[in-house]
Rosetta silent file (secondary structure, phi, psi, omega in degrees, C-alpha in Angstrom):
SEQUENCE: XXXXXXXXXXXXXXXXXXXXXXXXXXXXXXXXXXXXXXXXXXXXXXXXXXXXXXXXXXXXXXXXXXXXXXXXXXXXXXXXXXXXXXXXXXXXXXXXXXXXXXXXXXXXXXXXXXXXXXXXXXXXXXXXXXXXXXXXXXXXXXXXXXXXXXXXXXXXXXXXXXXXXXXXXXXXXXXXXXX
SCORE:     score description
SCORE:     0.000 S_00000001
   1 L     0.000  129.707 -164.369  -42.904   61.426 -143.764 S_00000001
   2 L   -84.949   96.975 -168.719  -42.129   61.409 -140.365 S_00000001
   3 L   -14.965 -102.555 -151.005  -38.057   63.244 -139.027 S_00000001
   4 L   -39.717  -43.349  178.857  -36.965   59.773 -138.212 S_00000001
   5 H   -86.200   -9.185  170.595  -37.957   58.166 -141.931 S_00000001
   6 H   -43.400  -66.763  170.568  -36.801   61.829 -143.171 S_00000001
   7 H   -35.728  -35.528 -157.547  -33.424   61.056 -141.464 S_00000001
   8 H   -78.531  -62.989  177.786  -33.557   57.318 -142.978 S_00000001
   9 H   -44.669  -32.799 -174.519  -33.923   59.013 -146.371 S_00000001
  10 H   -67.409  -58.523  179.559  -30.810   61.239 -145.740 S_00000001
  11 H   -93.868   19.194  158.150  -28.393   58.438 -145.144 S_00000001
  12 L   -73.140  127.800  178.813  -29.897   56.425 -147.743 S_00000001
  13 L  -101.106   49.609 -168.139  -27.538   56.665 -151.091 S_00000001
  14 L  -119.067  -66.515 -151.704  -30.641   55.859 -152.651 S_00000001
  15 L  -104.024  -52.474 -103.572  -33.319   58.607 -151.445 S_00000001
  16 H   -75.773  -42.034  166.975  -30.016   60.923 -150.301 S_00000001
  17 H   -77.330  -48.426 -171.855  -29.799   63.936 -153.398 S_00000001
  18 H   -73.735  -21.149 -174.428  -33.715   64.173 -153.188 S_00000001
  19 H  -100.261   -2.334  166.057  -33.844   64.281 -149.427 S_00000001
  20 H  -115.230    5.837  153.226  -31.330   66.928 -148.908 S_00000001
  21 H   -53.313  -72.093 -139.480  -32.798   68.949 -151.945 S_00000001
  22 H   -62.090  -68.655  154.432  -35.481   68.886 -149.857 S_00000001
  23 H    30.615  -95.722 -158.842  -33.336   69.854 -146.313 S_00000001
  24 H   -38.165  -64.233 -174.076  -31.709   72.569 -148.087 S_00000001
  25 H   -62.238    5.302 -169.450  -35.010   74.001 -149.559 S_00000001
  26 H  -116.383  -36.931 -173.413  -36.880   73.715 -145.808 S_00000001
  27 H  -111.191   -3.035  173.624  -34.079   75.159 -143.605 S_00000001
  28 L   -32.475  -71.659  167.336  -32.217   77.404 -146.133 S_00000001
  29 L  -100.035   23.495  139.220  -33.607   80.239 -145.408 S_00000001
  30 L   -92.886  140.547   53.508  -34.291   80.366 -141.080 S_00000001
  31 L  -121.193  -43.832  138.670  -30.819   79.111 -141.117 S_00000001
  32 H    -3.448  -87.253 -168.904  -29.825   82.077 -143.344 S_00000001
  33 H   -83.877    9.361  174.828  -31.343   84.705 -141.180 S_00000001
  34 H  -121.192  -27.594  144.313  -30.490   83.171 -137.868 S_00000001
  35 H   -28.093  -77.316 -152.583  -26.368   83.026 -139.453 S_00000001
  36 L   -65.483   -0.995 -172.729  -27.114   86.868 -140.512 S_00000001
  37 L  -101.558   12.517  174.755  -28.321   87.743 -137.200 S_00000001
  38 L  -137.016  -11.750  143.862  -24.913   86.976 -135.961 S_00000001
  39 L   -71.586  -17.744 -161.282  -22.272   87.474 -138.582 S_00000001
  40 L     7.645   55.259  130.779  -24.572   90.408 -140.040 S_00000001
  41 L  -143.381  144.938 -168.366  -23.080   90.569 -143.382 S_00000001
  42 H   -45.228  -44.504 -166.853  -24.588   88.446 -146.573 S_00000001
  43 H   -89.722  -15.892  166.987  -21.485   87.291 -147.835 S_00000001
  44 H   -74.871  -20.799  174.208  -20.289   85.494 -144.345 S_00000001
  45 H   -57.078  -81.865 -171.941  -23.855   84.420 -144.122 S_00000001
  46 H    -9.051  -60.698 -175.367  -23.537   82.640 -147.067 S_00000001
  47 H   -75.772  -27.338  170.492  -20.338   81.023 -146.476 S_00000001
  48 H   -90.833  -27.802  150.717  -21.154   79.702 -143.162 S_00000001
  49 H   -23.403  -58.726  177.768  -24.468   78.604 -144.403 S_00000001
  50 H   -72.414  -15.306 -167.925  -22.528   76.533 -147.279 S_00000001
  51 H   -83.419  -40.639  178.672  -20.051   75.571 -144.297 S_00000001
  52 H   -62.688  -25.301 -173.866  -23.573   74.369 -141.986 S_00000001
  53 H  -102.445  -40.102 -171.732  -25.177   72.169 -144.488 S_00000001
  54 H   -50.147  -53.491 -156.224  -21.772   70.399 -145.396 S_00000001
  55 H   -38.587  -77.016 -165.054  -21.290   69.947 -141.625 S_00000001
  56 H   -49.579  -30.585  161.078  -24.638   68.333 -141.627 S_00000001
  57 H   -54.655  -45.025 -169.331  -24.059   66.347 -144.489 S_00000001
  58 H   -72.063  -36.961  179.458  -21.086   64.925 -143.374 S_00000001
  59 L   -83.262    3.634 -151.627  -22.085   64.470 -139.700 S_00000001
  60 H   -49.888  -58.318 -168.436  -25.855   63.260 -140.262 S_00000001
  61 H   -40.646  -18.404  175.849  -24.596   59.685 -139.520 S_00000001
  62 H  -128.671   53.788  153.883  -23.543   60.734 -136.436 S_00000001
  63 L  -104.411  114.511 -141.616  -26.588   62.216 -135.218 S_00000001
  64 L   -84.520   -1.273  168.248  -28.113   60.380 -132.486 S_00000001
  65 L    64.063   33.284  148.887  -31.934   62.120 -133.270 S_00000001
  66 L   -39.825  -60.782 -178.785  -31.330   63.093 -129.327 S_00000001
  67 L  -121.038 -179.388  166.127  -33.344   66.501 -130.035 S_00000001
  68 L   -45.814  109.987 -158.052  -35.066   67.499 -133.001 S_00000001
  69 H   -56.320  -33.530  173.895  -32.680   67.104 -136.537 S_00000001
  70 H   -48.702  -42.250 -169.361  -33.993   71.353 -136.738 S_00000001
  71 H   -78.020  -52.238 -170.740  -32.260   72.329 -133.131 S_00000001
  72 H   -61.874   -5.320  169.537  -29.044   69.978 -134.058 S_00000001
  73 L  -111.809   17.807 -142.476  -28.452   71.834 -137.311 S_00000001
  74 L  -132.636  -77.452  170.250  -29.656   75.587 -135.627 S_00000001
  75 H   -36.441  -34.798  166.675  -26.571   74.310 -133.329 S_00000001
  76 H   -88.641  -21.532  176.529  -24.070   73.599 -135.997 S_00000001
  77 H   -69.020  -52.127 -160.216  -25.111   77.081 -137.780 S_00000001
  78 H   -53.337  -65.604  177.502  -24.601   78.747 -134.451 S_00000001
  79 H   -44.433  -48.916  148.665  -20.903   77.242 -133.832 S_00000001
  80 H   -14.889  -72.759 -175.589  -20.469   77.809 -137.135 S_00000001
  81 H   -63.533  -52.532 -169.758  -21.169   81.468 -137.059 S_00000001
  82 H   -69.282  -43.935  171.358  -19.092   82.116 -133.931 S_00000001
  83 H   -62.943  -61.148 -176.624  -15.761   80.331 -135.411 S_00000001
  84 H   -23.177  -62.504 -163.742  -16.489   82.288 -138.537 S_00000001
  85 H   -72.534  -30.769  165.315  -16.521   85.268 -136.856 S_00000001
  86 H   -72.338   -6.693  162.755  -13.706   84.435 -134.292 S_00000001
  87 H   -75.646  -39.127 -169.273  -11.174   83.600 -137.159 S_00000001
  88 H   -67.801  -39.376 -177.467  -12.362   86.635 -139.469 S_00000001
  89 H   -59.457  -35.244 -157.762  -11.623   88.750 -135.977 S_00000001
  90 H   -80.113  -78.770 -163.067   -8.149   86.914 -135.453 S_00000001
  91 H   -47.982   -1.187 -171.698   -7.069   87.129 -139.257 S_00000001
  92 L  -118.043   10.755  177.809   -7.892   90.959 -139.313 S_00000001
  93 L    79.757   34.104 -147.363   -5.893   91.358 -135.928 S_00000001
  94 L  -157.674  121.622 -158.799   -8.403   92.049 -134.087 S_00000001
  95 L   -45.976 -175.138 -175.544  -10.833   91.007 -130.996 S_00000001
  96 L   -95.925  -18.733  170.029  -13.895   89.510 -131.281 S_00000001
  97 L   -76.242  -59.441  161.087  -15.654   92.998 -129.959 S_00000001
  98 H    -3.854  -92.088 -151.313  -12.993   94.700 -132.046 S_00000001
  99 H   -54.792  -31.019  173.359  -14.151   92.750 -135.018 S_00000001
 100 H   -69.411  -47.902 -157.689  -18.211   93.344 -134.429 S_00000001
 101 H   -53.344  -36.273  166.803  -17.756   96.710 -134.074 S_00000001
 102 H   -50.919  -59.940 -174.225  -16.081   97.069 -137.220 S_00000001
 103 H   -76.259  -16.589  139.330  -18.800   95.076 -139.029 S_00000001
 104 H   -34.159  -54.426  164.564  -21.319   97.535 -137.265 S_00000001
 105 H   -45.635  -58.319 -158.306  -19.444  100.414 -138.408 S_00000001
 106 H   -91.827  -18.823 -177.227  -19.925   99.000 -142.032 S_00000001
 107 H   -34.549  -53.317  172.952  -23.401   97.638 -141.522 S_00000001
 108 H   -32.265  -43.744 -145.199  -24.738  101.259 -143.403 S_00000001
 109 H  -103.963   -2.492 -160.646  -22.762  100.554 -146.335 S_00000001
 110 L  -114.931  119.814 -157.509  -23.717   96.955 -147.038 S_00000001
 111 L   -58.787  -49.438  169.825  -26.056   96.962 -150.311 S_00000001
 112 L   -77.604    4.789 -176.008  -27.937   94.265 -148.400 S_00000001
 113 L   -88.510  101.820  164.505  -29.157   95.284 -144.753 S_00000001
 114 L  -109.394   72.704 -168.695  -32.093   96.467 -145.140 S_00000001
 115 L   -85.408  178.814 -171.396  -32.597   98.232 -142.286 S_00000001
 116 L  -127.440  137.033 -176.252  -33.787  101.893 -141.080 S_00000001
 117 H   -44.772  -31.509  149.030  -32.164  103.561 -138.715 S_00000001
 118 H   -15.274  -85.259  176.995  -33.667  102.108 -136.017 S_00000001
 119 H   -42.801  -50.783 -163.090  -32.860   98.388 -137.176 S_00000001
 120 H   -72.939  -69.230 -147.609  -28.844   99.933 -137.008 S_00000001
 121 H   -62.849  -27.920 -150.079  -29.306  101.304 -133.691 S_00000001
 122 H   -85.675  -29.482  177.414  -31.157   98.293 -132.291 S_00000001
 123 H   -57.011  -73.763  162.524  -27.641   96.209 -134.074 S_00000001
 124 H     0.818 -150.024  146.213  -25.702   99.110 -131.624 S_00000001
 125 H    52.292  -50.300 -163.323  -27.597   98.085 -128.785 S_00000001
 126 H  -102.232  -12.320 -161.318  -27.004   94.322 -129.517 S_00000001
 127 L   -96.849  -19.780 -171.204  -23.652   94.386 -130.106 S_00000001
 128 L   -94.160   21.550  168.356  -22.483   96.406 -126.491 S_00000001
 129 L   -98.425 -166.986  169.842  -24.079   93.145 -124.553 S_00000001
 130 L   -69.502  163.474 -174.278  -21.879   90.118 -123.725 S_00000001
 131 H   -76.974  -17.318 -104.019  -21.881   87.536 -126.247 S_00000001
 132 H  -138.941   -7.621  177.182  -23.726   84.811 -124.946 S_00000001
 133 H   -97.060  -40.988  164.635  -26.707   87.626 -123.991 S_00000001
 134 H   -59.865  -26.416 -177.384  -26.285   88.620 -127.501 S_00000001
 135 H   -84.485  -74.380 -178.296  -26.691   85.003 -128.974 S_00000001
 136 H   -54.857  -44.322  170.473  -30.095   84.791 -126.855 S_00000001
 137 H   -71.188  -19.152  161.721  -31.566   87.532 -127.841 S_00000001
 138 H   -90.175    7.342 -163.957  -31.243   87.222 -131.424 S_00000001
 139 H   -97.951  -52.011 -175.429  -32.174   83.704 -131.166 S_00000001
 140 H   -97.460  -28.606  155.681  -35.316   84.484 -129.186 S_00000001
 141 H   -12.679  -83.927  170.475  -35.906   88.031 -130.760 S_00000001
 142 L  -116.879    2.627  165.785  -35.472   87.401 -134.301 S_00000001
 143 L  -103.613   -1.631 -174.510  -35.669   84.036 -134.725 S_00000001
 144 L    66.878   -4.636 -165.806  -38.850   83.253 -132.459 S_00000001
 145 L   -85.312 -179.975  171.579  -37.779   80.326 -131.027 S_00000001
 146 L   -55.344  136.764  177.693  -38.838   78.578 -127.835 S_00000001
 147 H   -52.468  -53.410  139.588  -36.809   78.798 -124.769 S_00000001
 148 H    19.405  -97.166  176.265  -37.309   75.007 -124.994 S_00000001
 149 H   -44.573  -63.313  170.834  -35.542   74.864 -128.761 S_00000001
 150 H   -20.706  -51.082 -161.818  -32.727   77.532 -127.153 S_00000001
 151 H   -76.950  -30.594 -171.591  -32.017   75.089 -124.295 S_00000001
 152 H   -86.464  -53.477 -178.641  -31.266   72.148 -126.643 S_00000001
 153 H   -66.434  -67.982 -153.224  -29.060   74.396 -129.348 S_00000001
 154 L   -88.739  -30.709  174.186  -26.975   76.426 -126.535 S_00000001
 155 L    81.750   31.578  173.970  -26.839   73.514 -123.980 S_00000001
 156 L  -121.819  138.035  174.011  -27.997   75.990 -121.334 S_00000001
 157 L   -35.592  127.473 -177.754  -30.825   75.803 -118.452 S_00000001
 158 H   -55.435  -58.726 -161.332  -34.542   77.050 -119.999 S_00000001
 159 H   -76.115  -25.177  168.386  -34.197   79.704 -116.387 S_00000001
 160 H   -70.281  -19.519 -169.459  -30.280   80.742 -117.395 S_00000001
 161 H   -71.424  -72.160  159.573  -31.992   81.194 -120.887 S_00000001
 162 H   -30.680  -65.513 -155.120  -34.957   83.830 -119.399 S_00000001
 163 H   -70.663  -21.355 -172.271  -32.729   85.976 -117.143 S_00000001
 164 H   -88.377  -77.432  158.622  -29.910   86.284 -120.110 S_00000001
 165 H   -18.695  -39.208 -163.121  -32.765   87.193 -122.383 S_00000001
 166 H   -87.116  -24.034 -158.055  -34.462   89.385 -119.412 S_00000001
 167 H   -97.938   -7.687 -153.756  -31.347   91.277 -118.658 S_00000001
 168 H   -87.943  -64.885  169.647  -30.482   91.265 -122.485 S_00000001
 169 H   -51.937  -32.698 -174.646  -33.469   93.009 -122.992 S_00000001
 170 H   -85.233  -24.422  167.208  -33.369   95.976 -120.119 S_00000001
 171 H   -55.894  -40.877 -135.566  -29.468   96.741 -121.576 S_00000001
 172 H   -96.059  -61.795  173.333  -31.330   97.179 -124.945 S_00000001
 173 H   -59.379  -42.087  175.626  -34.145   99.596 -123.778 S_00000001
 174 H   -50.015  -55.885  178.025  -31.772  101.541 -121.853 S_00000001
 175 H   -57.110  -48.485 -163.419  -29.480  102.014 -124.720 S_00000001
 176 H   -58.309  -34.870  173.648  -32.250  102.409 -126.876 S_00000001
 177 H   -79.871   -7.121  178.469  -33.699  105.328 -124.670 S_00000001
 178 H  -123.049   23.327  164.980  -30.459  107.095 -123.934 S_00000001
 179 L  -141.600    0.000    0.000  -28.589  107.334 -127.168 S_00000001
């Protein structure tokens, strides 16, 4: 089945519980791990995860199958994640650097990260860039994608994409080599 009769199936109330079974089970988890690379803790993943596929439920119909149905929901996780995290910052009193730093702090302590020290330093590291250099680099980093894919989810130029990656990266090595 081709993303356009996929789509057909989706807004069918016919094919509509079996075709977003299926969804769920295909983008659950990269949609997961690309929430967790920017909320980093399991139980806000979660919740904006269950917040991303309602979105998508609710919005399919008004998806114009412009880009790929994969970038347009890797765009609603992403928006997602950043109001998550800018409310959770606001309701704790607290910036939005405030508020990473904090979850950074706690990053050690949370039964699921399973990282080495390393992985926590390289979160360090990711967390002193700007956001929107921070957003690209876990996007191209740890999620693999294509500048391409990037350019369609962030609504930014494939060459503003590179140098925000490029410059993402030499803050990263720096830190990583001096601390």
């Amino acid at each position: 089945m081709n993303e356009h009769e996929f789509i057909q199936a989706l807004l069918d109330p016919q094919t509509q519980n079996k075709a977003f079974q299926k969804l769920v089970g295909q983008y659950q988890k990269p949609l997961y791990y690309h929430i967790r690379s920017i909320v980093l803790n399991h139980d806000d993943a979660d919740d904006v995860l269950q917040n991303t596929f309602v979105k998508v439920f609710q919005y399919l119909k008004n998806f114009k199958q412009e880009s790929k149905l994969f970038t347009w929901m890797y765009r609603i996780a992403t928006n997602e994640a950043l109001t998550h995290l800018s409310q959770k910052a606001k309701k704790n009193g607290r910036s939005s650097m405030e508020h990473q730093a904090f979850v950074i702090a706690n990053l050690e302590a949370d039964v699921y990260f399973e990282g080495d020290e390393i992985q926590l330093k390289l979160q360090k590291a990711i967390h002193l860039l700007p956001e929107k250099q921070q957003l690209v680099f876990k996007m191209r980093y740890f999620n693999e994608l294509k500048y391409e894919e990037l350019s369609e989810i962030l609504g930014t130029s494939v060459g503003a994409l590179k140098a925000s990656y490029h410059h993402a990266v030499k803050k990263i090595e720096t830190y990583m080599l001096n601390n």
